[in-house]
N, CA, C and O of each residue as an XYZ file, in Angstrom:
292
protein
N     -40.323     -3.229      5.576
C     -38.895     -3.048      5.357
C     -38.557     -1.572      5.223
O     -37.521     -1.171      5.754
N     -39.381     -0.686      4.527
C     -39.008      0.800      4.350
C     -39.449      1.318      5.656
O     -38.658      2.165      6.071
N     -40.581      1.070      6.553
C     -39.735      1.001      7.479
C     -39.060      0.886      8.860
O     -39.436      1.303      9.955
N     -38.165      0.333      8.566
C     -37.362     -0.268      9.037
C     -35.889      0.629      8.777
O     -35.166      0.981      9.709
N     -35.658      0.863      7.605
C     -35.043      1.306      6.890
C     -34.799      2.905      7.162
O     -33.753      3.460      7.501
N     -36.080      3.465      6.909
C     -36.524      5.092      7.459
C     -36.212      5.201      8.507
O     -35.979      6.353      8.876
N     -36.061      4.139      9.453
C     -35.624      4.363     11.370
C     -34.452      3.971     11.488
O     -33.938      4.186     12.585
N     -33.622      3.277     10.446
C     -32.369      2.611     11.381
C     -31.269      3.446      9.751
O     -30.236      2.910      9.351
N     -31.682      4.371      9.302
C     -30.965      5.118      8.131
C     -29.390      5.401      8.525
O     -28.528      4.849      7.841
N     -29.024      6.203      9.555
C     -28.371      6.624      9.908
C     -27.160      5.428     10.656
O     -25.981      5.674     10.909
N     -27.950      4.030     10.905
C     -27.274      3.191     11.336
C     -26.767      2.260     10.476
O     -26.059      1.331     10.862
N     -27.225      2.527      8.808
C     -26.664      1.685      7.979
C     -25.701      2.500      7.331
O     -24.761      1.985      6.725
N     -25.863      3.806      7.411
C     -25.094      4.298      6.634
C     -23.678      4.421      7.812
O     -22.558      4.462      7.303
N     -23.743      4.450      8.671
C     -22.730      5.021      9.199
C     -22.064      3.505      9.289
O     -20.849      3.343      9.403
N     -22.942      2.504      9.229
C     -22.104      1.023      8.860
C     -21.343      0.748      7.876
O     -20.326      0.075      8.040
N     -21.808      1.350      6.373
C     -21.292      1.135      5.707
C     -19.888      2.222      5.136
O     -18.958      2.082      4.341
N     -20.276      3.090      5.858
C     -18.724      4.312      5.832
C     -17.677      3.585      6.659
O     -16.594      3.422      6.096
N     -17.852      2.961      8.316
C     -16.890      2.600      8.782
C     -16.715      0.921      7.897
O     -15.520      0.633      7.945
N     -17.341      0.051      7.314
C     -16.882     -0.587      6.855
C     -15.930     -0.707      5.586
O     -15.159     -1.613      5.271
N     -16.251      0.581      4.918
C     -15.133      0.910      3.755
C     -14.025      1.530      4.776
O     -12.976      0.936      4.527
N     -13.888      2.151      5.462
C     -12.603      2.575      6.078
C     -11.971      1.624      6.971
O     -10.820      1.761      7.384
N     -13.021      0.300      7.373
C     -12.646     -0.327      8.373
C     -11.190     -1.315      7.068
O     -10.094     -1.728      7.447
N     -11.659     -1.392      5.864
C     -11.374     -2.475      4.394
C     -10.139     -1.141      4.373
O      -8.988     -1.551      4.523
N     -10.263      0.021      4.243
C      -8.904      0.766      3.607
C      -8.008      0.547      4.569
O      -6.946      0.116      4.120
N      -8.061      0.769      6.442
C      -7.298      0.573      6.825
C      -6.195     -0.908      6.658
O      -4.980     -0.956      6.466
N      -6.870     -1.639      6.769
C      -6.440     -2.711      6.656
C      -5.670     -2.709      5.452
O      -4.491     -3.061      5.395
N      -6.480     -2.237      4.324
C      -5.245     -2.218      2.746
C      -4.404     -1.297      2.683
O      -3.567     -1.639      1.847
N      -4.049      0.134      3.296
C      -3.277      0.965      3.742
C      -2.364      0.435      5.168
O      -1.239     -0.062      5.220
N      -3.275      0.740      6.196
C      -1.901      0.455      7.038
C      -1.925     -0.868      7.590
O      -0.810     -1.371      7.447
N      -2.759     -1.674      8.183
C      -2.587     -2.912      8.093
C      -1.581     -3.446      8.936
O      -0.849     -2.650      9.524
N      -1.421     -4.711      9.096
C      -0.622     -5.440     10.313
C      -0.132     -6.705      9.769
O      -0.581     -7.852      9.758
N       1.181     -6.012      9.214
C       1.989     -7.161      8.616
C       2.945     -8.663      9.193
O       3.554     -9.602      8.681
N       2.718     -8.325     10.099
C       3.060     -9.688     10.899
C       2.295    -10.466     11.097
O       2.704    -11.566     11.469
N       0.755    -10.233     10.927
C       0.046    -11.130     12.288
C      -0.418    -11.458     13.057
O      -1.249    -12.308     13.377
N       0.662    -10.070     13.790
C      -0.005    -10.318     15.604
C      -0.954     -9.438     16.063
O      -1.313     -9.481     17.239
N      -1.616     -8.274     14.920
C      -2.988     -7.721     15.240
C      -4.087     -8.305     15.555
O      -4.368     -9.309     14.900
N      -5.053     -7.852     16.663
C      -5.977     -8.796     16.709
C      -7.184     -8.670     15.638
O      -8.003     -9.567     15.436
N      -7.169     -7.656     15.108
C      -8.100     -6.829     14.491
C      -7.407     -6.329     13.214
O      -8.139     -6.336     12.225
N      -6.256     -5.933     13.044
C      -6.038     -5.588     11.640
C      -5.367     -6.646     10.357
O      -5.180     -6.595      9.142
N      -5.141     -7.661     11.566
C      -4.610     -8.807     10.769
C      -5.074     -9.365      9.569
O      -4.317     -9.886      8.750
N      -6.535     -9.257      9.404
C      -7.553    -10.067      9.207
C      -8.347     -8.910      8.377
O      -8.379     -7.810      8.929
N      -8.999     -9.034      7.098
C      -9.570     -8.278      6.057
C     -11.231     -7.960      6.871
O     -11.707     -6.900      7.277
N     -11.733     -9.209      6.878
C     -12.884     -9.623      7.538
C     -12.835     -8.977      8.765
O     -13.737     -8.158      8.941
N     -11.898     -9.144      9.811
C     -12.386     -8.371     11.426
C     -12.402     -6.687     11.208
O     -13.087     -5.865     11.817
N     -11.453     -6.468     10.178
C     -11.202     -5.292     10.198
C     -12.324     -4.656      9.279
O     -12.832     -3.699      9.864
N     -12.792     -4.845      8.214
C     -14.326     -4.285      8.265
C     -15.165     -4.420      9.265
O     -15.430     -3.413      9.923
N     -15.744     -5.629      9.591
C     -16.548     -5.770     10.465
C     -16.423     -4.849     11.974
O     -17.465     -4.362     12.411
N     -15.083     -4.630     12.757
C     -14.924     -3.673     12.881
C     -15.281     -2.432     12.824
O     -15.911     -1.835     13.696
N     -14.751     -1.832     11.418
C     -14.849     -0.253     11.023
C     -16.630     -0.096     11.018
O     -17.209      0.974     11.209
N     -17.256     -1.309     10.778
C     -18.926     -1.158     10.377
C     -19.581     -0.760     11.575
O     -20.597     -0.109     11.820
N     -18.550     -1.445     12.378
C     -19.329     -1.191     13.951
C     -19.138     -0.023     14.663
O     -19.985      0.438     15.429
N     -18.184      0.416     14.469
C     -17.592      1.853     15.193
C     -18.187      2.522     14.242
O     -18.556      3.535     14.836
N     -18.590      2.640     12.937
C     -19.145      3.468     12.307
C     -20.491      3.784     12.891
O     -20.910      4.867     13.300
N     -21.265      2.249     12.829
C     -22.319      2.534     13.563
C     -22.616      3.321     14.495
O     -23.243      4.374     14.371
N     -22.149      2.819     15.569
C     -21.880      3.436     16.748
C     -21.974      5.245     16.815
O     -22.802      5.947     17.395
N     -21.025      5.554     16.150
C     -20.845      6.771     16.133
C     -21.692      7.796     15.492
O     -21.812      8.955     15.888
N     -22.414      7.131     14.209
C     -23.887      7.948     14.102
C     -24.719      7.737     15.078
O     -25.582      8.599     15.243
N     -24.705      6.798     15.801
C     -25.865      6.348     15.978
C     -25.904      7.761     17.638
O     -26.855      8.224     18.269
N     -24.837      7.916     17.721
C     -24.734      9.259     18.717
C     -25.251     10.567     17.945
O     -25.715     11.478     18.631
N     -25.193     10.704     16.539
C     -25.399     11.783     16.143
C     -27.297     11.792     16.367
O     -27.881     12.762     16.850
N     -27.915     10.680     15.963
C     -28.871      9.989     16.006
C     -30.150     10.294     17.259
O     -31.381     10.318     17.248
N     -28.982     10.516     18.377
C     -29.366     10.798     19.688
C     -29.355     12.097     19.685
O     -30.381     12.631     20.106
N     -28.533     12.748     19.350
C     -28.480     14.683     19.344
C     -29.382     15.250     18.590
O     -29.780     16.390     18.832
N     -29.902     14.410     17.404
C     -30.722     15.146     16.976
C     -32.701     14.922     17.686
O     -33.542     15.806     17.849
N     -32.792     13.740     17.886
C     -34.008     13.011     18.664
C     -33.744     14.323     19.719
O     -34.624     15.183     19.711
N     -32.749     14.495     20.496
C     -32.726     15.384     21.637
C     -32.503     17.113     21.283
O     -32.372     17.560     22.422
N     -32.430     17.887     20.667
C     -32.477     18.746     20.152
C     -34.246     19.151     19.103
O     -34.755     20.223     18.776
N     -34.582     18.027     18.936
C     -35.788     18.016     18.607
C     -36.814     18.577     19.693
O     -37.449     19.628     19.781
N     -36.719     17.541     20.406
C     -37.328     17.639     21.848
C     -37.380     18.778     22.508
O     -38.379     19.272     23.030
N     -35.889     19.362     22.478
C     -35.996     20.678     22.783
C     -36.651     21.591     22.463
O     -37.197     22.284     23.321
N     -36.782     21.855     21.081
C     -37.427     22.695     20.182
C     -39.071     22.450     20.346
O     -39.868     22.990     19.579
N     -39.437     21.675     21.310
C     -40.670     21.522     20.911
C     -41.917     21.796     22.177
O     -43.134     21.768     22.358
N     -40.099     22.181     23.132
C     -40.749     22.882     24.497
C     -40.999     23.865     24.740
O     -41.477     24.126     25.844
């Protein structure tokens, strides 16, 4: 499990940043009618933010693996 943990670091954390922002948007601006497909809903809209969070370290993730590489030529 550690690891597991030690390799996918950057992919939990950046899960759990977009999932608190994915939860604020929704309690800040939010979609009071309804007809959001995604902000309507407490649940999509973390699940959501967790994923784009992911995502988006998981690029930082790649720059550094590749900048490594570099350095080592």
């Amino acid at each position: 499990m550690k690891k597991w943990f030690d390799k996918s670091k950057l992919y939990v954390i950046g899960a759990a940043i977009g999932a608190v922002g994915g939860f604020l948007y929704w309690n800040f601006v939010g979609c009071t009618s309804g007809s959001c497909a995604i902000t309507s809903n407490p649940i999509r809209s973390t699940l959501y933010g967790a994923l784009m969070g992911s995502l988006l370290l998981s690029l930082l993730k790649t720059s550094v693996k590749n900048n490594n590489q570099q350095n080592d030529i």
